[in-house]
BAVO-932610 format. One record per residue (C-alpha): chain; residue number from 1; x, y, z. Coordinates in nm, 4 decimals, always signed. Last residue first. Example, Ala and Ser with C-alpha at 12.3 -4.5 7.8 and 13.67 -1.06 7.14 Angstrom:
2
<"A" 2 <+1.3670 -0.1060 +0.7140>> <"A" 1 <+1.2300 -0.4500 +0.7800>> 
# end
This chain:
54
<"A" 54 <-1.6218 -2.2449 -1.9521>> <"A" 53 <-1.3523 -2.1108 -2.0585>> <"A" 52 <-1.2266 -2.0628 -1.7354>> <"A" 51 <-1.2573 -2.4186 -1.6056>> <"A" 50 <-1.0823 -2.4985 -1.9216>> <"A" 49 <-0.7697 -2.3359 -1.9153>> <"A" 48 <-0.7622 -2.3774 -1.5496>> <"A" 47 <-0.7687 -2.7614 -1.6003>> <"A" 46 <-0.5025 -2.7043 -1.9000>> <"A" 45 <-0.2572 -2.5113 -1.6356>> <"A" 44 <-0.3159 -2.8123 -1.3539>> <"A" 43 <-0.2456 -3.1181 -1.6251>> <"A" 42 <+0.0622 -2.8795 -1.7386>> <"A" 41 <+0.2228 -2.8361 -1.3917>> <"A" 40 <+0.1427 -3.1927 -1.2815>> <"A" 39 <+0.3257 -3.3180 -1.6074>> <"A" 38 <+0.6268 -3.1219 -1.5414>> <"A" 37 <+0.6127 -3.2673 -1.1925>> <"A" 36 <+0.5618 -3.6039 -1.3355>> <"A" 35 <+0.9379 -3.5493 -1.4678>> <"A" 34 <+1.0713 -3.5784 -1.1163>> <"A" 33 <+1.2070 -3.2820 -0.9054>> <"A" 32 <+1.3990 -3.3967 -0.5872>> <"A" 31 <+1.5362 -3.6727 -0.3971>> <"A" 30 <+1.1868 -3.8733 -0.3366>> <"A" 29 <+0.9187 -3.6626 -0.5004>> <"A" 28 <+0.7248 -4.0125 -0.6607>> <"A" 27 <+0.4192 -3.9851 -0.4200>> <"A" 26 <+0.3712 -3.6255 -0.4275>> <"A" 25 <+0.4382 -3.6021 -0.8657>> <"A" 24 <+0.2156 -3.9220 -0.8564>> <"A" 23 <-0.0617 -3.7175 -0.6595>> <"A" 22 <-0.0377 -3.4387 -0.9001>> <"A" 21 <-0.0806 -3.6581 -1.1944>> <"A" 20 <-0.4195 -3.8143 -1.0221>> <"A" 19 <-0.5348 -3.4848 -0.9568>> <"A" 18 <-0.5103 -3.3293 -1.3173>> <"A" 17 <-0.6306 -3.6533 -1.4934>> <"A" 16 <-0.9307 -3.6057 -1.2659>> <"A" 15 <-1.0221 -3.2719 -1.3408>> <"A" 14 <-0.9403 -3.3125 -1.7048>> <"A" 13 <-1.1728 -3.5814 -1.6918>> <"A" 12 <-1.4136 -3.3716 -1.4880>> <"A" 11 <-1.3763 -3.0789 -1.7238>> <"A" 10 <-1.4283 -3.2902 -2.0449>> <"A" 9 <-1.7088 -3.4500 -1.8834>> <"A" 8 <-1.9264 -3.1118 -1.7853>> <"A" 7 <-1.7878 -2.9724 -2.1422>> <"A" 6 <-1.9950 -3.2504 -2.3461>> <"A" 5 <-2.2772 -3.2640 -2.0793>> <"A" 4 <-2.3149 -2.8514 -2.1781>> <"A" 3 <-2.2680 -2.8579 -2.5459>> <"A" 2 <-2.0976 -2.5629 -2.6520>> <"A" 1 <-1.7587 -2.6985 -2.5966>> 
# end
């Protein structure tokens, strides 16, 4: 990720990708866990991931 519009739209995807999941884990909660609160977790940790790499 050395080039800077190259990492700018990976984080923004990942960005995105990360919010939308986590909405559909909100929306979809209806008697408990779902499995698109796994996938909110790991959108959220690989967002970090790269917001701190970069």
């Amino acid at each position: 990720m050395e080039d800077r519009r190259t990492a700018g739209a990976v984080l923004g995807l990942a960005g995105c990708n990360a919010a939308l999941t986590m909405a559909t884990a909100v929306v979809t909660w209806d008697d408990g866990p779902t499995p698109w609160v796994a996938a909110a977790a790991t959108s959220a940790l690989v967002f970090l991931v790269l917001l701190r790499k970069r």
